[in-house]
MARKEFI-733253 format. One line per 10 residues: for each residue x, y, z of N, C-alpha, C, O. Coordinates in steps of 0.05 Angstrom, whole numbers, plus 5000, padded with zeros to 4 digits. Example, Ala and Ser with C-alpha at 12.3 -4.5 7.8 and 13.67 -1.06 7.14 Angstrom:
! residues 2
5264,4886,5156,5246,4910,5156,5264,4934,5156,5285,4934,5169; 5257,4955,5142,5273,4979,5143,5258,5001,5157,5268,5023,5161
***
This chain:
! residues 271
9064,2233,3396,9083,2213,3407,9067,2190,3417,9053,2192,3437; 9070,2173,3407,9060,2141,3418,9067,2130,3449,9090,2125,3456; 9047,2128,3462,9044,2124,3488,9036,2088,3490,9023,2075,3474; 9046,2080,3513,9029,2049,3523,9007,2063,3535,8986,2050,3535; 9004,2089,3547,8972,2093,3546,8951,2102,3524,8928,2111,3526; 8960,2100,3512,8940,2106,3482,8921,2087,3482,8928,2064,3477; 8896,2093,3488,8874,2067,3474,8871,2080,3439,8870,2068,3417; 8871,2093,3441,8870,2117,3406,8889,2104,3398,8904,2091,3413; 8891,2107,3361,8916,2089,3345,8914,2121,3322,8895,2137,3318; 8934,2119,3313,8941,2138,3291,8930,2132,3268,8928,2109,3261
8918,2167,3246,8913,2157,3219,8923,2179,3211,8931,2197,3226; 8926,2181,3182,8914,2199,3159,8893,2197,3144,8878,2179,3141; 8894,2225,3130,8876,2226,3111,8886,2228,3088,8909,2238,3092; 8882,2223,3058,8893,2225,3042,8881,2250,3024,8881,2256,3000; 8871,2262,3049,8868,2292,3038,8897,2310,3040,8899,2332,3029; 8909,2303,3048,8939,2319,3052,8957,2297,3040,8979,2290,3050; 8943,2280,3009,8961,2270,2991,8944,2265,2967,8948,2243,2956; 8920,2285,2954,8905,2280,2942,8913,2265,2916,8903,2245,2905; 8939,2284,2909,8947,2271,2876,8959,2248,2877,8977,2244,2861; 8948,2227,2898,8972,2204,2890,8944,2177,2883,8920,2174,2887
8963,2165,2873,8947,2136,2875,8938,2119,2897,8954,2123,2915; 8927,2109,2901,8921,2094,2932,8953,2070,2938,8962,2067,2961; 8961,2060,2919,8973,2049,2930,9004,2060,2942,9022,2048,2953; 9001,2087,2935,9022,2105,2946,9019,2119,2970,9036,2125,2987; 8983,2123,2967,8974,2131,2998,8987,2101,3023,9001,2109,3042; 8983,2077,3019,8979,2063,3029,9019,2061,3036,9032,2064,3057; 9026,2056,3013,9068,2059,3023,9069,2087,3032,9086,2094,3015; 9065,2109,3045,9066,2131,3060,9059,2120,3084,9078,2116,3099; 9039,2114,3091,9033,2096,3119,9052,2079,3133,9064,2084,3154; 9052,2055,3117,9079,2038,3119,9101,2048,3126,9111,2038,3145
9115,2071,3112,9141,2085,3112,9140,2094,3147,9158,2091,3165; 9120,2103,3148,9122,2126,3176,9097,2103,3201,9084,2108,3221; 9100,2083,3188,9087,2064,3217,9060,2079,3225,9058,2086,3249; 9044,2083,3210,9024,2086,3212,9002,2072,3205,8997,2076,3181; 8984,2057,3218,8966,2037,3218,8942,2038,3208,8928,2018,3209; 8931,2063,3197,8909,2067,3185,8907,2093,3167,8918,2115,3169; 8891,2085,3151,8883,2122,3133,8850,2119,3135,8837,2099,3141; 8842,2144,3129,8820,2147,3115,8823,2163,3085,8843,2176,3078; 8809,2160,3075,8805,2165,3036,8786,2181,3042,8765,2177,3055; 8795,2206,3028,8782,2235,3019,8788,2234,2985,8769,2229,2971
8818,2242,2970,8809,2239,2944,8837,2220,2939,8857,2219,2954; 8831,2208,2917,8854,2196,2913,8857,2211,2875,8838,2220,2862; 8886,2208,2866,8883,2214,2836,8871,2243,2830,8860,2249,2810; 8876,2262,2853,8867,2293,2843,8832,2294,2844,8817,2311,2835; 8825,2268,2858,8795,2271,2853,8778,2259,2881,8784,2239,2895; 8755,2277,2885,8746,2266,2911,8716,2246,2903,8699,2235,2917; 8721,2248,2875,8700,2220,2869,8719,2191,2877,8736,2179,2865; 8708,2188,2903,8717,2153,2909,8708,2138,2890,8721,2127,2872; 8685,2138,2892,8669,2113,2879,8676,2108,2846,8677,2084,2840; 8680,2129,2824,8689,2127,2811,8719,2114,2807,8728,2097,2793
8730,2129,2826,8766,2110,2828,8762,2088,2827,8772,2074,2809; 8744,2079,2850,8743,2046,2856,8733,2032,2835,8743,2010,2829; 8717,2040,2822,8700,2027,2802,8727,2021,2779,8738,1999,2775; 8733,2042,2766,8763,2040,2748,8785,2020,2756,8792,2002,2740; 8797,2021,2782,8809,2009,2792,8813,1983,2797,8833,1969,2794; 8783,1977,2809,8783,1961,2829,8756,1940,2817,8756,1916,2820; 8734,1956,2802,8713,1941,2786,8697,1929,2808,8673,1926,2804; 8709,1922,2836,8684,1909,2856,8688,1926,2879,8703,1945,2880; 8672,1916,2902,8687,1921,2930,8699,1901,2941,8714,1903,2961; 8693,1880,2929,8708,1855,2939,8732,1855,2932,8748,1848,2949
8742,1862,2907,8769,1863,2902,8789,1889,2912,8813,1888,2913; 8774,1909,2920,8784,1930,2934,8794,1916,2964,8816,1909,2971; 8774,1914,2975,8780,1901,2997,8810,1875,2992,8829,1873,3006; 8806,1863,2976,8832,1835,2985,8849,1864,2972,8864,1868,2991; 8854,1882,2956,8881,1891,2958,8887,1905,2972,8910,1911,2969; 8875,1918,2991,8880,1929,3017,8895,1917,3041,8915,1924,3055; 8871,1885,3040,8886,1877,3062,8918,1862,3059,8929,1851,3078; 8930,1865,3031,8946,1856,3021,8966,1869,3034,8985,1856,3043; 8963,1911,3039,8978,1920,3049,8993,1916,3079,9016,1917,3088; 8975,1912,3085,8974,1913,3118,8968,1927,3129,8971,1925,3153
8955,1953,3116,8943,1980,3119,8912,1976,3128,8898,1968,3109; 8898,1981,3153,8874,1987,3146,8869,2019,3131,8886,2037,3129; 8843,2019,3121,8823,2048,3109,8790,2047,3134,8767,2039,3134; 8810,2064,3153,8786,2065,3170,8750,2081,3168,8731,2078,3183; 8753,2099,3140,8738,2112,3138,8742,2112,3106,8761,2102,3095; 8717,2129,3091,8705,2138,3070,8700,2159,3070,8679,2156,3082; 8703,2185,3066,8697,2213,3065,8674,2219,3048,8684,2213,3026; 8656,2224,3043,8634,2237,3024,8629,2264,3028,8634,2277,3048; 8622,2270,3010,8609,2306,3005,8590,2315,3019,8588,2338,3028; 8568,2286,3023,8540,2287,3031,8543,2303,3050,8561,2302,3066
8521,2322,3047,8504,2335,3076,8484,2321,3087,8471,2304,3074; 8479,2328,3114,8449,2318,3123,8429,2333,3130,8408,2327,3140; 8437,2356,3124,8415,2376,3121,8420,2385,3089,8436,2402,3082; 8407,2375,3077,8407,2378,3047,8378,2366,3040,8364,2349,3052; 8375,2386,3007,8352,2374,3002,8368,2359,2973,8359,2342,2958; 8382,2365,2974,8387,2352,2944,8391,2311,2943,8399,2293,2958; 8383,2312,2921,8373,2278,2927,8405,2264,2926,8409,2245,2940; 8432,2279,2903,8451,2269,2900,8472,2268,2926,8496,2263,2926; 8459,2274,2942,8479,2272,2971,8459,2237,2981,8473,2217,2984; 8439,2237,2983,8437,2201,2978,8443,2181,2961,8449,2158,2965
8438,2198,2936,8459,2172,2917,8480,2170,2924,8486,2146,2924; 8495,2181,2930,8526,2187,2943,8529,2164,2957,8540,2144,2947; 8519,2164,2983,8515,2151,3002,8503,2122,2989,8518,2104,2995; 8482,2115,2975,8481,2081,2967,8496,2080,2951,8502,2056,2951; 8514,2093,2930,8534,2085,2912,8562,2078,2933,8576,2059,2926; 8572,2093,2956,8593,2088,2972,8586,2065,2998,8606,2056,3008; 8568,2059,3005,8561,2038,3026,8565,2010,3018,8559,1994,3036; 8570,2002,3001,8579,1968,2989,8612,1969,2995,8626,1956,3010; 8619,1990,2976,8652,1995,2987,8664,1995,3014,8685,1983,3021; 8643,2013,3032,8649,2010,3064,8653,1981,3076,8673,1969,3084
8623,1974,3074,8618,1945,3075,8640,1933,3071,8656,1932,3089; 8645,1924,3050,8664,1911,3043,8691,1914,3056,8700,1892,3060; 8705,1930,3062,8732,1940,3071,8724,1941,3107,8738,1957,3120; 8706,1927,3120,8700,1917,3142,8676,1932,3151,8670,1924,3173; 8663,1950,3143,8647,1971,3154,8652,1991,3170,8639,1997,3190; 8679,2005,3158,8686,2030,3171,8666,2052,3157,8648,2051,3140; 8678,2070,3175,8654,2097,3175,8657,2114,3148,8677,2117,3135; 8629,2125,3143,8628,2139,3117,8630,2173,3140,8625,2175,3164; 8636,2188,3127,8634,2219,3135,8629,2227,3121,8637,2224,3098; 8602,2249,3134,8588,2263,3111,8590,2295,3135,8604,2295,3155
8574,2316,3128,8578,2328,3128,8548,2346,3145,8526,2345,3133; 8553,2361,3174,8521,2371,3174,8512,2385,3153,8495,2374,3140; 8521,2411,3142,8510,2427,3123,8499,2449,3134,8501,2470,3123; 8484,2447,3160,8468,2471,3171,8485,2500,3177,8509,2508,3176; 8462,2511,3181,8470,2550,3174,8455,2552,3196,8471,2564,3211; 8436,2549,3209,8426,2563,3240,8409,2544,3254,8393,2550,3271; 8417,2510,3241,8404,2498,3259,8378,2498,3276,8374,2486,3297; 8362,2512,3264,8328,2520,3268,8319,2492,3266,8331,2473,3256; 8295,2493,3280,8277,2468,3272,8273,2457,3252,8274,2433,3254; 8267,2467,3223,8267,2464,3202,8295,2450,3192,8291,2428,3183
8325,2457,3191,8339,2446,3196,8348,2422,3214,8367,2409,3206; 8338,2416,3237,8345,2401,3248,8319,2374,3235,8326,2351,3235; 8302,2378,3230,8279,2361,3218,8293,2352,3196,8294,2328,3189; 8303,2370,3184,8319,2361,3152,8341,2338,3161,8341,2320,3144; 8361,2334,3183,8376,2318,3190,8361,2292,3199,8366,2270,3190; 8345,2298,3214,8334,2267,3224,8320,2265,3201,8318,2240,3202; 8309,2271,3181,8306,2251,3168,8307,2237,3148,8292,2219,3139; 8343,2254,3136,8359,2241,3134,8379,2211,3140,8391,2194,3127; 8373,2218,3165,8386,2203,3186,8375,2179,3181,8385,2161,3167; 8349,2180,3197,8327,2163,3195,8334,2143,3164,8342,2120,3163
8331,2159,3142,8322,2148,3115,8351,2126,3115,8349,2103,3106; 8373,2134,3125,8397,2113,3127,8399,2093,3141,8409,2072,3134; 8388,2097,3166,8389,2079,3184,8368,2057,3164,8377,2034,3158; 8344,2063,3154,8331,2049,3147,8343,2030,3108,8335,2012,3094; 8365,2050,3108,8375,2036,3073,8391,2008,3092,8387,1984,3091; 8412,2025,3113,8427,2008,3127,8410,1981,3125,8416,1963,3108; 8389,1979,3141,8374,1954,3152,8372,1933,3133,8379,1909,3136; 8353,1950,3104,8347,1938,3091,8373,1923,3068,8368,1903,3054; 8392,1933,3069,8416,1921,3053,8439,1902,3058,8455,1889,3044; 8430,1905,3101,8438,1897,3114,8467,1897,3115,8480,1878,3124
8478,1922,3103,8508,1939,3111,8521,1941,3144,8509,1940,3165; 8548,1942,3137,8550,1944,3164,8568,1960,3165,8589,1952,3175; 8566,1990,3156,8580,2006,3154,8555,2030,3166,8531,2027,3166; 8566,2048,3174,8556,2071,3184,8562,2104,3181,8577,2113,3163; 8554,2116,3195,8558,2147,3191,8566,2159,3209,8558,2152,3231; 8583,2180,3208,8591,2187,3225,8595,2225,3217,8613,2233,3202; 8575,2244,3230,8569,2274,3217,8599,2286,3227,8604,2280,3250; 8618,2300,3212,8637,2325,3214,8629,2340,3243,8608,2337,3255; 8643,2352,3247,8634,2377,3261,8644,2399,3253,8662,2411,3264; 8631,2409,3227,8647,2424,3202,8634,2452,3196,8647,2472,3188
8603,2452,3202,8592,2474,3184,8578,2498,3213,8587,2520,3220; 8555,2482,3222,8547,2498,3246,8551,2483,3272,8550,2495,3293; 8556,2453,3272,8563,2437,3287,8597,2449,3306,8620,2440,3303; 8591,2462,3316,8628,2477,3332,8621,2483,3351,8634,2502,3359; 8605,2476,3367,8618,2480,3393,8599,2453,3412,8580,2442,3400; 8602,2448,3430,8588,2422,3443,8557,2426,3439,8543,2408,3430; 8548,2448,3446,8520,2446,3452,8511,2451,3425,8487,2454,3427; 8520,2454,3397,8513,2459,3380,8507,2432,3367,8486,2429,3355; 8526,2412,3368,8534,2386,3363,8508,2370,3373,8495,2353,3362; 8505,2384,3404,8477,2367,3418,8459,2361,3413,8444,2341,3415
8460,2400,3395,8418,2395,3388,8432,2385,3360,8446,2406,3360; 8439,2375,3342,8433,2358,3325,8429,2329,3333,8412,2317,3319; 8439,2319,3349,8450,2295,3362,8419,2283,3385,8410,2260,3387; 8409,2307,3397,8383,2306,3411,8359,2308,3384,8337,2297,3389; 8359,2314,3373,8338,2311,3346,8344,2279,3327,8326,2265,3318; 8365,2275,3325,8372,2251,3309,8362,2224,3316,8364,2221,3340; 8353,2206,3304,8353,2187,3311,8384,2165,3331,8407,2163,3322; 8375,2153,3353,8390,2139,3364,8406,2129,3351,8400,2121,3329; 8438,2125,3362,8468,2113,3344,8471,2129,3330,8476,2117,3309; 8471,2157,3324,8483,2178,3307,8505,2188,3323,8508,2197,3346
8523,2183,3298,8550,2181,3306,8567,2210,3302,8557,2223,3284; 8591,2224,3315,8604,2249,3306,8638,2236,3292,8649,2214,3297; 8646,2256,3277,8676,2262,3272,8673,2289,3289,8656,2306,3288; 8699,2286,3308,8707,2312,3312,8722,2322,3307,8743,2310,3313; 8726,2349,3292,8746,2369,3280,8753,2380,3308,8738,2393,3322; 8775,2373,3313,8779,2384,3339,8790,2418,3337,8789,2436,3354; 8802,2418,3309,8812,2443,3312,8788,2462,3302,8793,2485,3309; 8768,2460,3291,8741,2473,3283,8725,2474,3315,8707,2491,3315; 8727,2465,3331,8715,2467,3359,8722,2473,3374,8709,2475,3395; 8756,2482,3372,8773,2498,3390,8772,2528,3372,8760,2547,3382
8787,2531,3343,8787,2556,3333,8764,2573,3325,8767,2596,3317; 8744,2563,3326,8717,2575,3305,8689,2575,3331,8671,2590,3336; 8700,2547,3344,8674,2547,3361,8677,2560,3395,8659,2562,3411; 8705,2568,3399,8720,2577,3426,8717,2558,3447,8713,2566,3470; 8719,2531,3444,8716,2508,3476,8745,2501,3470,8761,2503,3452; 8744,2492,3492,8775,2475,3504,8771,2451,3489,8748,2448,3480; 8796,2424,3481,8795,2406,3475,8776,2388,3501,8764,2366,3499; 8780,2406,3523,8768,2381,3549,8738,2387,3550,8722,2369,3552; 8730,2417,3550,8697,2417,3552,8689,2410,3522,8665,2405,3521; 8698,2408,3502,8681,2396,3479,8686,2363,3481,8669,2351,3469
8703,2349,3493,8703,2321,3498,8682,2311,3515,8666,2292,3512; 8687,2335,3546,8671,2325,3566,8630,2331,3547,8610,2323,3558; 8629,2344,3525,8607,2342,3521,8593,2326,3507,8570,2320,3512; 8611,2318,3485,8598,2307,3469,8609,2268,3463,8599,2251,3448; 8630,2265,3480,8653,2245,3481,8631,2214,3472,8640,2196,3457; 8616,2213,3479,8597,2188,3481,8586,2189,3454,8571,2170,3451; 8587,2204,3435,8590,2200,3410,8604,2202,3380,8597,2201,3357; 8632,2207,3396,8650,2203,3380,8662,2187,3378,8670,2176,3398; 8671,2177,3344,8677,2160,3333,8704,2154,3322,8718,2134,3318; 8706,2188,3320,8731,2198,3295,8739,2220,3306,8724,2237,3316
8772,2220,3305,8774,2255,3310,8799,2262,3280,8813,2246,3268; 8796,2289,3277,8813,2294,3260,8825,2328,3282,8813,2345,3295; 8855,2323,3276,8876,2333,3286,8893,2346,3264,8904,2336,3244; 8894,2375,3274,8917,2387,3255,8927,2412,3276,8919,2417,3299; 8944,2424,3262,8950,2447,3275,8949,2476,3266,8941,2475,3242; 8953,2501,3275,8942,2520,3258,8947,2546,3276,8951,2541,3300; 8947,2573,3269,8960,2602,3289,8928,2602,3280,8925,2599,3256; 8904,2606,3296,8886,2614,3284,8880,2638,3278,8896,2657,3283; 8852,2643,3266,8847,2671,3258,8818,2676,3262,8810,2660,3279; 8794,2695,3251,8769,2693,3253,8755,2684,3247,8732,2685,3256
8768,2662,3219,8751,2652,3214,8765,2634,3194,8787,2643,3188; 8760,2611,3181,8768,2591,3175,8791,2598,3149,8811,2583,3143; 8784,2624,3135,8797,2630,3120,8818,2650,3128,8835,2658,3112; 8816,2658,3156,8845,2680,3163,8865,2648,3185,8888,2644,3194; 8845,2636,3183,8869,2604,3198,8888,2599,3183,8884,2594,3159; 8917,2598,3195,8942,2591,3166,8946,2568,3188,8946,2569,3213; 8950,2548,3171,8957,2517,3179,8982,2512,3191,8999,2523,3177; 8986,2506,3200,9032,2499,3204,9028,2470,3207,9009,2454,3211; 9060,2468,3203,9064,2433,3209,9048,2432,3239,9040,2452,3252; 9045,2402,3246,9036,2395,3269,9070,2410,3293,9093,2415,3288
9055,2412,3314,9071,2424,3340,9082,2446,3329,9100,2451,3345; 9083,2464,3310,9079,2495,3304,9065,2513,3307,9070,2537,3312; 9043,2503,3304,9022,2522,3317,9017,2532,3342,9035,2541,3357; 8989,2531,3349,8977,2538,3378,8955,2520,3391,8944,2522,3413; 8952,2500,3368,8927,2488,3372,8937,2466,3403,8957,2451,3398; 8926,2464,3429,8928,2462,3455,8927,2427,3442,8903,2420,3437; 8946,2407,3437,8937,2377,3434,8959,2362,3460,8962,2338,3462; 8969,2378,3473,8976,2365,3494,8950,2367,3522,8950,2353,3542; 8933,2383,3516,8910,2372,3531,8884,2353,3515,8866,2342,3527; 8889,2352,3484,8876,2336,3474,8888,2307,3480,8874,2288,3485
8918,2307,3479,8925,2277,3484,8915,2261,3518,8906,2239,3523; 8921,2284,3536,8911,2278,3564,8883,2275,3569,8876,2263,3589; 8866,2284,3551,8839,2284,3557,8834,2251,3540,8820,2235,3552; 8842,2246,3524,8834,2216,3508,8859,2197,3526,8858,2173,3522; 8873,2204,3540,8887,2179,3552,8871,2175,3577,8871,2155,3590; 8862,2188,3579,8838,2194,3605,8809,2174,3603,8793,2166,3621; 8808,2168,3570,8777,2162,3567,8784,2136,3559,8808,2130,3558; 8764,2117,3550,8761,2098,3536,8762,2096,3511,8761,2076,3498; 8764,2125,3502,8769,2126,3464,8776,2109,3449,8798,2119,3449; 8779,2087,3433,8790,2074,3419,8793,2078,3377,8806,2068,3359
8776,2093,3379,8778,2105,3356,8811,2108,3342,8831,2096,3349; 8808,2130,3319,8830,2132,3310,8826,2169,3313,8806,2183,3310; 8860,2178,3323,8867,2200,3315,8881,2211,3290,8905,2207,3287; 8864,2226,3271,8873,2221,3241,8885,2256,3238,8876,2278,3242; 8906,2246,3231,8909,2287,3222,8902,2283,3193,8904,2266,3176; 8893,2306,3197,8861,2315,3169,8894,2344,3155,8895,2368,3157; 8907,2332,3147,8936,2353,3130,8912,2355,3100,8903,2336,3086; 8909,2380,3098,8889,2391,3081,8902,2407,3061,8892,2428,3054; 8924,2400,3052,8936,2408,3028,8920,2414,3006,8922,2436,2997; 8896,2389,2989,8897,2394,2968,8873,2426,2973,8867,2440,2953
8865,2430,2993,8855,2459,2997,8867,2479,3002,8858,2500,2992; 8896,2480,3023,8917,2496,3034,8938,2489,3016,8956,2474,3025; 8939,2499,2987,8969,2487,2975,8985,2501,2975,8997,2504,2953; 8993,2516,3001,9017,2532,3014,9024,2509,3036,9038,2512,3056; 9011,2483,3027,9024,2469,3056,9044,2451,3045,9040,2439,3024; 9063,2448,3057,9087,2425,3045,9068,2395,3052,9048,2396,3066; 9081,2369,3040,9067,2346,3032,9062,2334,3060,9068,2342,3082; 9053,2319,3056,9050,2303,3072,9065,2282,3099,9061,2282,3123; 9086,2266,3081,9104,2260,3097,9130,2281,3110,9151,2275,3122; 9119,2307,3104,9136,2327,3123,9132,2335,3147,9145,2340,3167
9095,2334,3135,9073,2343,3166,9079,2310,3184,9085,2312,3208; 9075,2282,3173,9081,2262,3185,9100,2262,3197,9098,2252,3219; 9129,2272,3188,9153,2277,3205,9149,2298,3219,9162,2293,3239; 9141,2314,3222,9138,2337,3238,9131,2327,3262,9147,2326,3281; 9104,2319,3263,9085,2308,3281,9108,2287,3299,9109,2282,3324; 9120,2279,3283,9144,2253,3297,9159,2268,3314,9160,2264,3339; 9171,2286,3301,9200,2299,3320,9197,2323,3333,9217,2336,3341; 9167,2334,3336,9151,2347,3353,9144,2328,3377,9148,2339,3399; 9137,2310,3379,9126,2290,3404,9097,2305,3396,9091,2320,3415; 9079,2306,3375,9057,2328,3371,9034,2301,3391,9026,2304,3414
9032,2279,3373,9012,2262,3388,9018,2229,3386,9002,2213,3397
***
């Protein structure tokens, strides 16, 4: 439910509308007064850069038909890990950073990747990290990164030591419901920990279970997931970011569409 205390603004993802075209992602927004998305797959496919290229042939021309909508695209989703050795999680990343750029320099999301976060792992992230900050400079992009809190990244202090190893300005998405169901913190002790580097939050709802695969999703305000202390804890802060519900259909396709979970979320008062 939309508050005059909201510094936070509403999104989606068009991960909970994979099979459509962007300009259908973009009239779903519109329809339900929603001011921003982020792009996960569009067309049944989570190759962006390919879409755009077919589509769109530049980033410059992506960009003027965007702003045509009145829709911003606050984010770019990628596959990339940062604890990876594989080289195609950086092509990833310089093939998708012109597009960012271009569409104002919203955030790319990539992904930690780690399994036990050891030294060796955490060395693998910075310098990763590192190697971007330094493409950034040199291309003079003004788009950035911003890591999930998806794989071993769940609970605050887990988030830290990647965040205390990284190079300075490394940015989080928080899965809020992966740091409440998987990692056991409150929406308020994982804010109060890590709050000064988040960028992004993604919001859904869910009866949880042990583990990511016994979690069954429900519309927003069906579940159990506690977002009436997530909403009080961000009316509380300076947040200005966007709260995006991450509706993960084209993975959960027992979930009804999109603009159902959008209405839900409405006539719940969810956020």
């Amino acid at each position: 439910m939309a508050s005059a205390n909201d510094n936070y603004f509403r999104a989606f993802s068009s991960l909970g509308c994979a099979e459509l075209e962007l300009d259908e992602v973009l009239s779903i927004a519109s329809r339900h007064h929603i001011e921003a998305v982020e792009l996960r797959a569009l067309a049944d496919s989570i190759d962006l850069i390919a879409y755009f290229e077919q589509k769109f042939e530049t980033p410059e021309k992506l960009a003027d038909h965007i702003a045509k909508s009145g829709i911003r695209v606050v984010a770019l989703d990628a596959s990339c890990k940062v604890i990876s050795d594989d080289t195609s999680d950086r092509d990833e990343l310089i093939a998708l950073a012109p597009w960012a750029h271009a569409l104002g320099g919203v955030w790319i999301r990539v992904f930690d990747g780690g399994e036990k976060l050891n030294a060796p792992e955490l060395a693998r992230a910075s310098e990763m990290l590192t190697w971007w900050q330094q493409q950034r400079a040199e291309h003079g992009w003004n788009c950035d990164l911003m890591i999930e809190t998806h794989d071993s990244m769940i609970t605050s202090s887990q988030i830290n030591r990647v965040l205390e190893t990284a190079p300075a300005g490394t940015w989080v998405l928080w899965d809020a419901l992966h740091t409440w169901n998987l990692g056991g913190e409150s929406p308020t002790d994982t804010w109060n920990g890590i709050s000064e580097s988040v960028a992004h939050i993604h919001v859904k709802d869910a009866v949880p279970g042990k583990d990511m695969q016994g979690t069954r999703h429900t519309l927003p305000g069906n579940g159990e997931y506690p977002m009436a202390e997530l909403r009080d804890v961000l009316r509380g802060s300076d947040y200005r970011g966007a709260l995006s519900l991450e509706w993960a259909r084209k993975w959960h396709t027992y979930l009804p569409t999109i603009e159902t979970a959008l209405i839900a979320a409405k006539t719940n008062r969810w956020w």
